[in-house]
N, C-alpha and C positions, 0 to 999 in steps of 0.2 A: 711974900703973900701970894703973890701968882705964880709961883712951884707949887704950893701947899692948893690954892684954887684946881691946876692943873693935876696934882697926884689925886683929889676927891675925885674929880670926875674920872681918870681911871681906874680908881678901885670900883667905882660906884658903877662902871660899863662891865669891869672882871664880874664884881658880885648878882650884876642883871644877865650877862650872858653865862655864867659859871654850870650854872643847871642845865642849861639848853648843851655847853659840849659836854658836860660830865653825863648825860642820859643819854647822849648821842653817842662815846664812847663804852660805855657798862654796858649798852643793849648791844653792841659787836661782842658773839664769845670766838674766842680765839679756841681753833682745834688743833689739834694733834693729834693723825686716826695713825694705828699698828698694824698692819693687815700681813699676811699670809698671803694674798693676790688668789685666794680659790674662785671660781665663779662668782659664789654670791657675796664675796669681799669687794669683786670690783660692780656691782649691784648698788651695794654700799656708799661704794667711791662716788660713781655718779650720779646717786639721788644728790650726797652729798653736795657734791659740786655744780646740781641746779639750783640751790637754793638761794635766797638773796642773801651776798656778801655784807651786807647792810646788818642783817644780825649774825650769821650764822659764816665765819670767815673761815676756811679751810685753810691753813698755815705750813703745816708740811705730812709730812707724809714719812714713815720708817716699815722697813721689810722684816716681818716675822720669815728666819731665814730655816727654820729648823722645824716643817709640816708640808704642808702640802705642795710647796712650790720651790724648785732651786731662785739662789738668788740671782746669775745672771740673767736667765730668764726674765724673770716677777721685774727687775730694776726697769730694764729694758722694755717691757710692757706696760708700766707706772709710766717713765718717760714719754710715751707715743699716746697714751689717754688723754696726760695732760696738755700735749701737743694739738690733740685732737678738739679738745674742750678752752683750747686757748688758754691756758693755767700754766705754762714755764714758769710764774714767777713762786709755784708754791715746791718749797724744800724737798729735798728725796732722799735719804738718806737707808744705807744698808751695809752690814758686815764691818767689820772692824776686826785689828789682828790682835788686838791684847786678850790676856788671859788672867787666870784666877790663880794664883802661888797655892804650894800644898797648906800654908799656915793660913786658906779664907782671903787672902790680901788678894784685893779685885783691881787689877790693871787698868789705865784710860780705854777705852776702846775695844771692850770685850765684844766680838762680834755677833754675839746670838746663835750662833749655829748646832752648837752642843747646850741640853740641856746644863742645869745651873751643877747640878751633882755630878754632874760626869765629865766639866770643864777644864779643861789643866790648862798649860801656854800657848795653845794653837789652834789652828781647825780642823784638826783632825781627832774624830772621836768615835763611838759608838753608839750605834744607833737604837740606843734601850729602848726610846719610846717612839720614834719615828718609822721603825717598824713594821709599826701599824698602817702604816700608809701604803697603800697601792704604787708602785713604781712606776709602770708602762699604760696601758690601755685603762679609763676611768681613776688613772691617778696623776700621779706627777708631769709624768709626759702630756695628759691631757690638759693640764691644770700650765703648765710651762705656754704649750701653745693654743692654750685656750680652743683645745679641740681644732687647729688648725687654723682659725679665724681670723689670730692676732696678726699675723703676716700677711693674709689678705685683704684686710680690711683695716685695720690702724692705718694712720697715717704715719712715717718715719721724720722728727726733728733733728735739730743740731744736738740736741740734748743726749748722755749715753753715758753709759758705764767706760770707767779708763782706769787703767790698772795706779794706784796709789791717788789717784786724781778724788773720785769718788768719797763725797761725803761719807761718814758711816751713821750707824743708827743712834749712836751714845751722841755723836758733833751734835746734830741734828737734833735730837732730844733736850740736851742741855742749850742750843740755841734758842730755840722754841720758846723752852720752857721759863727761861732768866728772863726772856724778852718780857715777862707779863703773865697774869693770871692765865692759866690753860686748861681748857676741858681735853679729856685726853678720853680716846676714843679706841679699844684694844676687840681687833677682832678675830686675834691669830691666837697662835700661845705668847704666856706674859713673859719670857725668856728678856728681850729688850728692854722692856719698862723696868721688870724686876731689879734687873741689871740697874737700872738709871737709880731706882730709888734707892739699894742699898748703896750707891757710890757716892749721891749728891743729894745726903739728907736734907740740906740746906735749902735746897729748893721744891722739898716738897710744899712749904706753907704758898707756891706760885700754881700748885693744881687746884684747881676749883671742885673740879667733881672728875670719876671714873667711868665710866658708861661701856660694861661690858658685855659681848656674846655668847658663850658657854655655859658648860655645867648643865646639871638635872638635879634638882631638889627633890623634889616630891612625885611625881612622875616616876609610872612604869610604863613606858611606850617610846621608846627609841627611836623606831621607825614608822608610827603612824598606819600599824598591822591591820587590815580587816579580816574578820572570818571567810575561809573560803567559801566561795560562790555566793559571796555578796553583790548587792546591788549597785550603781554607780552612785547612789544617794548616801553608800558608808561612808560617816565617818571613822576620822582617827579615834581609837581606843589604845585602852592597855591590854601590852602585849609580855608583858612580865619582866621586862630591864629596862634599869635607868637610863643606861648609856645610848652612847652612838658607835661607842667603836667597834664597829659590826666584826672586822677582822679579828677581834681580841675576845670574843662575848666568851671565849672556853675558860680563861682567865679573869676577867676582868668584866665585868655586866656592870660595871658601876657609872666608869668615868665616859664622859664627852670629851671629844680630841682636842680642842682649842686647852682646855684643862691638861688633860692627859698626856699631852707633846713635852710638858713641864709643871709636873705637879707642884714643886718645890716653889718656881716661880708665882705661881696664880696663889700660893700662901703667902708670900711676902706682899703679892699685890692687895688681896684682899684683909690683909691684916697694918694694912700700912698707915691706919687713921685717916687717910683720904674720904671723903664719902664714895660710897658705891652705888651705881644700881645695876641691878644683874637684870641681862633679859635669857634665860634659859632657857633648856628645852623643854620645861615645863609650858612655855608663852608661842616658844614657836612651831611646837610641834600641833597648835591648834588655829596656824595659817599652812595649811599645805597645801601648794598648788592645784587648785582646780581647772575643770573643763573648760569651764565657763570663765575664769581669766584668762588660763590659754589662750583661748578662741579671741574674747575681748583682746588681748596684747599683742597675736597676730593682723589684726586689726587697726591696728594704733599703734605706727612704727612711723613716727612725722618724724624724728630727729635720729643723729644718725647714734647719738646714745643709745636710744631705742631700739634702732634695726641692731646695733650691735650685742646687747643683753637680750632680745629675743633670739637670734642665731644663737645665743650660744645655750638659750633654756632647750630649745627644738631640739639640738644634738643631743644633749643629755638626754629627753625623751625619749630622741627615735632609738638612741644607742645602748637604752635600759632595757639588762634582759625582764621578761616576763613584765606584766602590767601592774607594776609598782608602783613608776612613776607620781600619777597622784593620790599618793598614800605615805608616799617615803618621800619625797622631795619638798622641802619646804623655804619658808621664805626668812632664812636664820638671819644673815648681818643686815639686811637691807631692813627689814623690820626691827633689828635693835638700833641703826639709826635715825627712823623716822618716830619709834618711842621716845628716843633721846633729843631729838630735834624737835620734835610737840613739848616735851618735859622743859627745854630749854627757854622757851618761849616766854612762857609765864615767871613772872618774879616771885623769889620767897617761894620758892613750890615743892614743900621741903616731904607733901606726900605725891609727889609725883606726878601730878593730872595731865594727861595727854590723852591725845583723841584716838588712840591706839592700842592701848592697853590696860586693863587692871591691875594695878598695882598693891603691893603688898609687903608688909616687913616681916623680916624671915630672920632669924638667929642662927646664922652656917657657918661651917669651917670649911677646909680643903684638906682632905685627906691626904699625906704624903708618903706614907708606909706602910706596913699593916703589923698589928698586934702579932704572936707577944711586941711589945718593946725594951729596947736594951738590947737588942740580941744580937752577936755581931757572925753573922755566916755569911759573909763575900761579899751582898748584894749591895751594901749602905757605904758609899765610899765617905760620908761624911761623918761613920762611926768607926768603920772596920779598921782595925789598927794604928788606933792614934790613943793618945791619954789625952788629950782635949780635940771636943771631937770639932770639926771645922767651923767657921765662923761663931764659935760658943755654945753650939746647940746642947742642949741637955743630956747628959748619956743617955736617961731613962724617959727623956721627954717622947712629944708626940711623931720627931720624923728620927726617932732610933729605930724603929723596928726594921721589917726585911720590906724591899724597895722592889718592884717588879723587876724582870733583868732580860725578859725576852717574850716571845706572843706567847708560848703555851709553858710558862715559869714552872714547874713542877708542884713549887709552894704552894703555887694561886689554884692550880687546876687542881679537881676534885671527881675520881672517875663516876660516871654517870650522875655528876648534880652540876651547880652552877658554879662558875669561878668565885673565887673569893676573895683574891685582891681588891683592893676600892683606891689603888693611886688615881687622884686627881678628882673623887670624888666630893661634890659638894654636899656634904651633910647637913642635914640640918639636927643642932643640937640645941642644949638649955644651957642656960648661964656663964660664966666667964669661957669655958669650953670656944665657944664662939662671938662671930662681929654682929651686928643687926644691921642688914643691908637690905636696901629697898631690891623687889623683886619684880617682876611682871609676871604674873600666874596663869595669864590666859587674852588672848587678842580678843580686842572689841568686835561684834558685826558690824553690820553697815547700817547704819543708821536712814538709808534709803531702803527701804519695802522694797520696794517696783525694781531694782537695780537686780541685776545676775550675779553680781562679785557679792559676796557673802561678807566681807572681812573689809573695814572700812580702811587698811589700812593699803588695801590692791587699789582702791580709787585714788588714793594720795598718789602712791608710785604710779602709777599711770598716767597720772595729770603734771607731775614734775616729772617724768622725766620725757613727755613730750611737747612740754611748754618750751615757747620759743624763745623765753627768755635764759641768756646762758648756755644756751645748747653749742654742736659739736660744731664747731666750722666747716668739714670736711673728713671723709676719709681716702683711703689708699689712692683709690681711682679718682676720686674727684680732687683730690690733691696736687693734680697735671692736669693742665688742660687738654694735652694731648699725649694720653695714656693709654700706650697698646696691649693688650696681655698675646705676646707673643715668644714663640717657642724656635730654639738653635738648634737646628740640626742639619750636621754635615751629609753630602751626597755620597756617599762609599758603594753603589752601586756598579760604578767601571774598575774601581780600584779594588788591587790584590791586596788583601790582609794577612797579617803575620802571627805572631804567633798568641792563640787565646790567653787570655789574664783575668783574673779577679783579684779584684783588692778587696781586702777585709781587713779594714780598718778600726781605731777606737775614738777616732776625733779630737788627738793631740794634734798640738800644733805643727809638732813633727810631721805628721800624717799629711795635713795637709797638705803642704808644703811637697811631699813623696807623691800625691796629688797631682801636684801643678806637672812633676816632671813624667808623671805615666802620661799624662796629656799631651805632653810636648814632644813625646816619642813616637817618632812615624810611623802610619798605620800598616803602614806595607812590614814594620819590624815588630811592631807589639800591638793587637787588637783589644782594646782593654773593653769587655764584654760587658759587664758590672761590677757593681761595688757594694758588698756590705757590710754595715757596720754594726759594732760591737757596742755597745753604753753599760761594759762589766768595766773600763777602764778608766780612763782621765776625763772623760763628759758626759754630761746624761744624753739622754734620749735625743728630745726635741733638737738638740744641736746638728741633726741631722738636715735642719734647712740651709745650714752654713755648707753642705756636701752639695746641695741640689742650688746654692749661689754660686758657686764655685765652676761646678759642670756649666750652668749658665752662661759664666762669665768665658767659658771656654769653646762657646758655641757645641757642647754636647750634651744637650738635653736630650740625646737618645739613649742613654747608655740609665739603665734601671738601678734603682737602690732598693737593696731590700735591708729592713730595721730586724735585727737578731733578739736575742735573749737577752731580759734587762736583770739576771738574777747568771752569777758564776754557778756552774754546774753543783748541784746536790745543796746550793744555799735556797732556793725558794720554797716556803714554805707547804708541807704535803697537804696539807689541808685546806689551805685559799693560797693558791700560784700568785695571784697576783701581788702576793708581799712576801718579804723573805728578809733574811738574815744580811749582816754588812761584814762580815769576819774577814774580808778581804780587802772589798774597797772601802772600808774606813779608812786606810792609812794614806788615800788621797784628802787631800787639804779641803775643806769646803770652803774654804775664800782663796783670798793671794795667791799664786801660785798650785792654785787646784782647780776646784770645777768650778770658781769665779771665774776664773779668766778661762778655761779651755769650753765652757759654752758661751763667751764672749768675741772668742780666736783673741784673748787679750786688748780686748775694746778695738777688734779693727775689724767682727764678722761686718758691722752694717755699713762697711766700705763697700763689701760685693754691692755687685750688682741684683738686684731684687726678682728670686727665678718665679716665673707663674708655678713653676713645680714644688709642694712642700708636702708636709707630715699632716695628713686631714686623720680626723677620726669615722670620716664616709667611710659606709661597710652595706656589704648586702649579704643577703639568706646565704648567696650562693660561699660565704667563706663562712657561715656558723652565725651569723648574726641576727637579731631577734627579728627583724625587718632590714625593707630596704629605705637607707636617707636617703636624700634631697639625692646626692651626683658619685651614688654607690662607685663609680669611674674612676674618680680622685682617690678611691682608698689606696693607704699605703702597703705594697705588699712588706710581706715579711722575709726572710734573710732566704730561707729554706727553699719560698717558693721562687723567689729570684736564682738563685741556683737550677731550680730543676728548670725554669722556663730557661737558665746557659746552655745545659745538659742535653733537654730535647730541641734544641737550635742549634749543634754543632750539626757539620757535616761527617758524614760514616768515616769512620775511623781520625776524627780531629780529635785533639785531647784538651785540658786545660791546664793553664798555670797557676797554680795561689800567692800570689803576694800576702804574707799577714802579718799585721802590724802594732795588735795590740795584744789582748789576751785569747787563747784560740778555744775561746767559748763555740762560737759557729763555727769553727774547723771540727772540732771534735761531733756537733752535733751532725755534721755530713759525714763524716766520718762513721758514726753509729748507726746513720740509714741503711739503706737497703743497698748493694752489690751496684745497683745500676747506677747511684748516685757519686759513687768513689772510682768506679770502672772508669772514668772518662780523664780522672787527672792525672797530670803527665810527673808534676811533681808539687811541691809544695817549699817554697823561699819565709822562714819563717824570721823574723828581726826581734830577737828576743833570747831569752836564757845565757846563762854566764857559767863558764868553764873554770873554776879553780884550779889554780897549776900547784902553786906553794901553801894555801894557807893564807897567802899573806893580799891579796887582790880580789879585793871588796866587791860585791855586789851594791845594787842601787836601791834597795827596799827601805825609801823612806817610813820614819815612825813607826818602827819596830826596829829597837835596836838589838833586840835576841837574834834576829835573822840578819847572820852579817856575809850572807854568801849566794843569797838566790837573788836573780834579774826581776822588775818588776811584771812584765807582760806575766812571765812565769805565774809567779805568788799570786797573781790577781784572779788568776784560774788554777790553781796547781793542777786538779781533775781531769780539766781538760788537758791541760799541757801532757800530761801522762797520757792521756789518752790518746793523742796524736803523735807523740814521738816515741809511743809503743808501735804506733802501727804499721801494715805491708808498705804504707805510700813513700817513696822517693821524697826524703825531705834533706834541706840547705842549710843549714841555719847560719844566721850572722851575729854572732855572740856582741854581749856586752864589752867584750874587751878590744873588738873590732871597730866595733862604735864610736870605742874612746880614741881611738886614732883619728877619727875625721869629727871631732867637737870641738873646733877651734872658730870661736868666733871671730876674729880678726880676720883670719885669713881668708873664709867664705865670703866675708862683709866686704872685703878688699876686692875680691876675684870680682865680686858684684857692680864695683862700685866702679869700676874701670869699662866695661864691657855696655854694648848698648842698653837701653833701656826699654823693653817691652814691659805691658802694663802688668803681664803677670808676671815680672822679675820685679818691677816694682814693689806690686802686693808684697812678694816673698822677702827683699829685703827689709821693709817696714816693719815686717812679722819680728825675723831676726833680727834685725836692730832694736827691736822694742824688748826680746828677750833679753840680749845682750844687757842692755842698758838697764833692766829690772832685777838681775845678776848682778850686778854690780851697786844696786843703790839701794836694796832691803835682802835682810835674811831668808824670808820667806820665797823666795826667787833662786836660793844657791843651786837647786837642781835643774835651772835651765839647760844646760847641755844633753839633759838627757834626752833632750827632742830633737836637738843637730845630727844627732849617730841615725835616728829615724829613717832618715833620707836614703842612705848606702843601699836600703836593699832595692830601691828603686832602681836605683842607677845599677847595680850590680846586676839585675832584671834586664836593663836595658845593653845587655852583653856587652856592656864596656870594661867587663875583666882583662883584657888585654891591653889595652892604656893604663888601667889602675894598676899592673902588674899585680893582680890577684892571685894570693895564694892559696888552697885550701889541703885538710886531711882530713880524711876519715876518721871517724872516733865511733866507739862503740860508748851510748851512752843512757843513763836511767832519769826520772823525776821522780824528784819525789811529790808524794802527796797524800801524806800519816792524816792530817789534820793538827798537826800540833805545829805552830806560825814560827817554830825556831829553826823551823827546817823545811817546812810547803815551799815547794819552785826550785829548791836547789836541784842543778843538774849533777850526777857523779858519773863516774868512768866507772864503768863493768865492761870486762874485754871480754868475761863468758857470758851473762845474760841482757847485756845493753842491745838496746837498736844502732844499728849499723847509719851513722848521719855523715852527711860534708859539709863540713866545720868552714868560713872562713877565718883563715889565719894570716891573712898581713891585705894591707892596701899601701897605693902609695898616696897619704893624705895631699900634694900639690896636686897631682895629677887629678884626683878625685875632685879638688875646690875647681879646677878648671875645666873637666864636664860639664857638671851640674851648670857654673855657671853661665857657659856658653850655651846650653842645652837650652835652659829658661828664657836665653834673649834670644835666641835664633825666633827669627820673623816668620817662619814656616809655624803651621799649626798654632799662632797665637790668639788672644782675646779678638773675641766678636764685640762684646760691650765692658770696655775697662774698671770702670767704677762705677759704686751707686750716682755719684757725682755726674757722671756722663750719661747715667742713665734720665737722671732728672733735668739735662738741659737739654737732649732729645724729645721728652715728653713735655716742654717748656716750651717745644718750636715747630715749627705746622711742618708736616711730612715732606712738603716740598722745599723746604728750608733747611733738611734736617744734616751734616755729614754724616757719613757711617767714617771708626776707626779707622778703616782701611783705606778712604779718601784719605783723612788727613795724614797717615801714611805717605800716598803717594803724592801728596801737597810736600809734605815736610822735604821729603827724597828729593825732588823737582828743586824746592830753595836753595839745597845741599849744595846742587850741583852747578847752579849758577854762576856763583865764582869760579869754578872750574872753567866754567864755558867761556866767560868772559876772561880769564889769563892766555888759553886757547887761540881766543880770539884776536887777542891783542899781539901776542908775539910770533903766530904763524899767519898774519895777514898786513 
């Protein structure tokens, strides 16, 4: 009777408290945003992540890897926001190595990198739709280093990308997503989600709602066009296209690039019976940046979220040619969050009411082909030559027809009218044709008169994201308490220098590493003048800050880096430069084993030491630019002009030496200049191309397996390579097959591991060990040695041919460079019309492992500041407190000798 007493009164407290935690639960929605990391993606993030956890819980976070942003970059940038905003504990997840079998069968772990159509086993693919994107200046590069900012201004956590360690976007997705109901938040292309939902039908009944960025329904105004010699009171009008993809309007006027990046995807997403609501560029193209927010937001910078998304709105400003800015810039994912976040608020609010925008139900499709359909001519790999065409798609359905295949597709373009493609356009049509999806048709005003901000949705963002609640703990500099921004550079004033060098590099890890050892060779023997580098090879762009931590770490922040050509010779495109073609470096990996790890240094770049010097998008008049920014000083120069300022700084009659180590995109571009710019070099050491003897000795051109005989540097420029090993200039080369004699992991790891320990032998074996060990524990890794051979030319540089017992001959040789991928980069033997080169033909590999390794521990010329790790307990401790390396050097040496003294002492006293 008193169990049965005691069980009423606990049901009877379940059933009184029941509603108090079930309202308290149901009002937290659980997110899960998809971002691309462009500007107004991390805009997004951080309204996001001011708002109260209490309803609005941000859960994780996955990387759109395949638009606007590489993924080591964007991971590493996610990581340091969240660090900055105190959020480590929300998920990150990006790339993954599984693929898509030719029969449809979609692998665990497909990493997003390749659109859905163009997916096979790997990461390496072609760039149909991505394209479109800007590569270098106002694109990727800018978008990677957030126009230079991320690196000065983020804070760095424990948190970071590590080669197999790293969540992917599917883990992450499906964890999220089991865990409970999920609003799911997509503001990149739907490449990931898509992914998710076609693999784990099962869990779509755990998505609540879609809440997406893209597309153009009804709208013709792209860019927010005014009449010329308009007033500053225009508004946005129509300017006659739907789209945004301003590089592609000769083909394609239809689609928006969040769409566009993967048309295939954003159909499976929008037809997936989830609810949707689309905020398009119908809604956003009628908040575009005004004066008068400007001016407000310069203003209103209390948190350091704030000062952080205002630096980076100003850049864009100041670095937009012609007065566009506000007319063409507007406020896309940050306003389809704060839609979706007002929407979210209200229960049962099945038309949408938020304080942000008008909303609206639209009956659309997504375009993924273009009429006729049925047709099968090349472009449709989900129809061209199969008898069931992949995943079941209908022969004659709606994505049989012809599929875009490049910017100016021949199909699409139409001479003097508008393109005719519509991939990735959102239509809107009548009856079963399409879904009925809530729209947002047009941003509310301000519901305040008397206010300057016009669009009630700039008062929100302004007010969250400088409300103290939730805001950023700290960035870079206030993240030390005693944080110096200072600069290493050596005194070379009394001392003879030897002989000039430039290294022109691609940012493998190899390179690196050929790096460390041009450093560690004395100045009086090798003067290494500058460095420029190439992003035609193993890393993009921005990974150029990993070149300017390095020199840091080496106490030579004197020595300039100039950034080269982000496009192989005759691939960018003639009509907007800034995007071009991939027919070469597609066959590098975009995850594992590719430009994952080679702009990561393989999860060990944010070991360096942190250089005040990096990659800004500061520019003034005086280099072509629209105005001058904020510290015109910081712009980064370019490869060419780094060269001429080597060129007009030698002494009369000095010459130069080239080190080059990836594809000789910048060689050949100095090469093609003027007489004064090639006159000065003494010769040219190139580490690259491969000599077939028999037939039967392979070259290295991963993912093309028609090309079984040309080296990669080669293939990765064929143009160039011809173009330079055509030329008058004294060129070396150190073939592939030279290479392969000094790629022994073991025995370099050995030489290392015996020999003292300096901090940059350190670095180097970590590097190599981590290779090693990634080689041996995933396929995706089998081609690490090609980055061990790397190193030879350095030391070979470093005139230790006569220890290595270096042998060479002369060969008289051609490259090729047809255009057809089964033969670009192979070198051949012509003894009547080849260039006259000297080949090395033999090293001796012991001799070689015990250089190097002696060379990188020798205490002469070593690290000024060893790690980032050392740099943070220097900036941890008052200047009077502080060791520098070189004490604890001479502390260590002193302990050493101790016992010595004291055995001394004892037996001769």
């Amino acid at each position: 009777m008193l169990f049965l007493e005691f069980l009423h009164k606990i049901l009877f407290l379940i059933f009184i408290f029941m509603p108090t935690f079930y309202n308290r639960v149901e009002g937290v929605h659980q997110i899960l945003l998809d971002t691309d990391m462009d500007t107004d993606d991390f805009f997004a993030l951080l309204y996001i992540l001011k708002l109260n956890r209490s309803e609005m819980d941000l859960k994780a976070i996955t990387i759109s890897t395949n638009a606007w942003s590489d993924a080591g970059h964007a991971v590493n940038q996610v990581y340091d926001m969240l660090y900055m905003m105190g959020r480590d504990d929300i998920a990150v997840g990006v790339g993954g190595e599984g693929g898509i079998l030719p029969n449809g069968t979609i692998m665990p772990n497909v990493g997003g990198y390749i659109p859905i159509i163009d997916q096979g086993d790997g990461t390496a693919g072609y760039c149909r739709y991505r394209q479109a994107v800007p590569i270098g200046r106002g694109g990727r590069l800018d978008i990677d280093s957030n126009y230079g900012f991320r690196k000065s201004f983020l804070p760095q956590g424990k948190r970071q990308y590590s080669p197999l360690r790293q969540p992917t976007a599917q883990q992450v997705m499906i964890k999220t997503i089991s865990s409970g109901p999920t609003v799911v938040f997509l503001i990149g292309a739907h490449t990931n989600f898509a992914l998710f939902l076609l693999s784990n039908p099962h869990l779509k009944k755990n998505v609540e709602h879609i809440y997406i960025m893209g597309g153009g329904v009804r709208l013709q105004n792209s860019t927010g066009c005014c009449p010329k010699n308009s007033t500053s009171s225009c508004q946005p009008r129509p300017c006659g296209d739907y789209g945004n993809v301003f590089t592609a309007y000769s083909s394609n006027p239809y689609a928006e690039y969040n769409f566009f990046m993967d048309p295939f995807a954003a159909y499976q997403v929008i037809n997936s019976g989830i609810p949707v609501t689309l905020v398009p560029l119908d809604a956003t193209n009628t908040i575009p940046i005004t004066e008068e927010f400007f001016g407000t937001f310069e203003k209103n910078q209390h948190t350091y979220e704030a000062q952080y998304c205002f630096k980076s709105l100003k850049i864009i400003r100041d670095t937009l040619f012609g007065d566009q800015f506000y007319t063409s810039y507007f406020m896309w994912d940050s306003f389809m969050s704060g839609v979706a976040t007002s929407i979210m608020k209200k229960r049962q609010n099945h038309q949408g009411e938020n304080e942000f925008a008008e909303m609206e139900y639209i009956n659309i499709t997504v375009v993924t082909s273009n009429m006729p359909y049925g047709i099968s001519d090349g472009s449709n790999p989900f129809i061209d030559g199969r008898t069931t065409p992949k995943f079941n798609l209908e022969k004659t359905g709606v994505h049989s027809g012809h599929v875009h295949t490049r910017l100016h597709d021949p199909f699409c373009v139409i001479k003097n009218g508008r393109g005719k493609c519509q991939d990735g356009y959102t239509e809107e049509v009548v009856g079963h044709r399409g879904v009925p999806v809530r729209v947002a048709v047009r941003a509310k005003p301000n519901q305040n008169p008397k206010s300057t901000l016009d669009r009630e949705f700039f008062v929100s963002f302004l007010d969250i994201l400088n409300q103290r609640e939730n805001s950023g703990l700290f960035n870079f500099s206030t993240q030390f308490p005693h944080y110096s921004r200072k600069l290493h550079k050596p005194d070379l004033r009394s001392k003879k220098l030897g002989k000039n060098v430039v290294f022109d590099m691609d940012m493998s890890a190899g390179d690196f590493i050929a790096l460390i050892y041009l450093l560690k060779l004395p100045v009086k023997e090798i003067n290494l003048k500058a460095i420029i580098v190439s992003p035609t090879g193993w890393a993009n762009a921005a990974t150029i800050d990993s070149v300017y931590d390095l020199l840091h770490m080496m106490g030579r922040d004197d020595i300039p880096v100039g950034l080269g050509e982000v496009s192989a010779m005759n691939q960018s495109d003639p009509v907007f430069s800034a995007v071009g073609d991939c027919k070469y470096n597609k066959v590098i990996p975009q995850g594992s084993g590719g430009f994952l790890d080679s702009d990561t240094l393989y999860g060990l770049s944010r070991s360096l030491p942190r250089s005040p010097r990096r990659y800004t998008a500061e520019n003034s008049v005086k280099f072509g630019a629209p105005r001058d920014t904020d510290h015109p000083e910081l712009r980064q120069p370019l490869a060419l002009e780094v060269w001429d300022s080597v060129v007009k700084s030698l002494d009369p009659g000095s010459k130069v030496t080239i080190l080059t180590n990836g594809p000789l995109t910048n060689i050949a571009k100095i090469v093609l200049a003027d007489k004064n710019m090639t006159n000065v070099i003494k010769d040219i050491v190139v580490v690259g191309g491969h000599i077939n003897h028999d037939k039967t000795d392979k070259g290295n051109v991963i993912n093309v397996p028609s090309n079984k005989f040309a080296e990669l540097n080669m293939f990765l420029d064929p143009l160039a390579a011809k173009t330079v090993l055509s030329s008058e200039l004294n060129i070396t080369l150190i073939p592939l097959g030279a290479q392969r004699k000094v790629s022994a992991f073991p025995r370099i790891l050995k030489r290392l591991h015996i020999t003292k320990q300096t901090p940059e032998a350190i670095f180097a074996k970590r590097l190599l060990s981590r290779l090693r060990s990634l080689k041996k524990t995933h396929p995706r890794y089998k081609h690490m040695d090609i980055f061990l051979g790397e190193i030879l030319g350095a030391v070979i540089l470093g005139g230790e041919s006569s220890v290595l017992n270096s042998t060479f001959e002369v060969k008289n040789i051609k490259v090729n460079a047809t255009g057809y991928e089964s033969v670009d980069g192979q070198i051949i033997i012509d003894e009547k019309q080849g260039k006259s080169v000297k080949v090395l033909e033999n090293v001796d590999p012991l001799a070689y492992y015990n250089v190097f390794a002696n060379r990188v521990n020798d205490e002469k010329q070593s690290a000024v500041v060893g790690s980032f790790d050392e740099q943070r307990r220097l900036w941890s401790t008052p200047s009077n407190r502080q060791w520098r390396i070189q004490d604890l050097r001479i502390v260590g040496a002193f302990i050493c000798f101790i016992p010595i003294f004291i055995y001394f002492l004892y037996n001769y006293t």
